[in-house]
N, C-alpha and C positions, 0 to 999 in steps of 0.2 A: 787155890783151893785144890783139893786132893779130888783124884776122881772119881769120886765116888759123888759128887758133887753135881747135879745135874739142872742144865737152867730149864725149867717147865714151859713148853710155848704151845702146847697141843696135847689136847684129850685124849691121844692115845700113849702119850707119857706118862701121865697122872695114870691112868690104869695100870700100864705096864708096874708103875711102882708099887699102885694098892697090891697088886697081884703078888709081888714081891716080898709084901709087910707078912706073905704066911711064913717066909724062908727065915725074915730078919726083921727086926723093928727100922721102918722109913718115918722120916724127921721130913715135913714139911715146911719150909718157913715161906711166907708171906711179905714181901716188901716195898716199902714204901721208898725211890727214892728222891720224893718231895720233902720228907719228912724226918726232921733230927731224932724224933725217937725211935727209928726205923733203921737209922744210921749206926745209932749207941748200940740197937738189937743184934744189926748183920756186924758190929762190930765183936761182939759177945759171942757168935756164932762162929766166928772166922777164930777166934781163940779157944774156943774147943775144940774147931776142925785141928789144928795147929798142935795142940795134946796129941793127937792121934789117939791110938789105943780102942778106936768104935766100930763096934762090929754092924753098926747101922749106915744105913744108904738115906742122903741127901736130895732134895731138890729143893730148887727157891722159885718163886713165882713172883717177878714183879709185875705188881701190879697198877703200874701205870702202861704197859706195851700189853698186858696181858688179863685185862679186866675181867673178860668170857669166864678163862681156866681158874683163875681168881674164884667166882663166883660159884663156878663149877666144885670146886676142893668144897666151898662152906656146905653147896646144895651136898652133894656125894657123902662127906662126911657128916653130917649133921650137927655143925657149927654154926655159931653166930659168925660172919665177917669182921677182922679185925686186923689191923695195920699197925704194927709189926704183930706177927701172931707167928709162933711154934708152932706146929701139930708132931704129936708123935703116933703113929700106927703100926698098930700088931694087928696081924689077922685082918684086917681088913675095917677095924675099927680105931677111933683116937681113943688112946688109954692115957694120955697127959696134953695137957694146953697149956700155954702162955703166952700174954700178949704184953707189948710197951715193953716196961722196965723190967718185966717178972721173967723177961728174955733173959738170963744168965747163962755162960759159958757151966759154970757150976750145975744151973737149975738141970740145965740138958743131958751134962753128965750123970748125974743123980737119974733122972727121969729115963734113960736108956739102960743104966745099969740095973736099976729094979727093973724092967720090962724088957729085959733083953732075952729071953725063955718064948722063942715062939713058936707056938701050937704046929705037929709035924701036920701035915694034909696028907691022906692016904684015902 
């Protein structure tokens, strides 16, 4: 994975990035890996990473070592929890979700490129 790609283990990461999402849209994903639909997801994921071309910042949160942070993204953001789940965040809100199958390398490309515009902070 490209560096931009950050694996989430502490709540001072996840801010670090919300904090981030004023500069650039942050793509959170969520993973399962107990779980074959989770697998198919970070597999769709790792194929957009692979396109390059995103002017967006990464992190993954597995959620079997890291339930807390997990639970913490759905409370922070105001999500339902869900395995495999996308978040995208501008400004410090999610402005697109996906979870399961609706995880697409495509869906995330689409979903970044409309919402790549983010708000200056001054």
């Amino acid at each position: 994975m490209p560096i931009d790609v950050e694996q989430l283990t502490a709540p001072a990461q996840l801010e670090s990035l919300l904090g981030e999402s004023a500069h650039r849209p942050v793509l959170i994903f969520k993973h399962s890996r107990s779980c074959g639909t989770s697998a198919h997801a970070f597999d769709e994921l790792r194929d957009h990473l692979e396109q390059g071309d995103s002017a967006a910042r990464y992190g993954v949160v597995v959620v079997q070592t890291h339930r807390a942070l997990s639970n913490d993204v759905a409370t922070r953001l105001g999500v339902r929890h869900e395995t495999p789940q996308a978040l995208l965040v501008v400004d410090g809100r999610v402005v697109w979700q996906a979870s399961h199958y609706r995880v697409t390398a495509d869906a995330i490309a689409k979903a970044i490129e409309s919402h790549g515009a983010v708000p200056s902070q001054h």
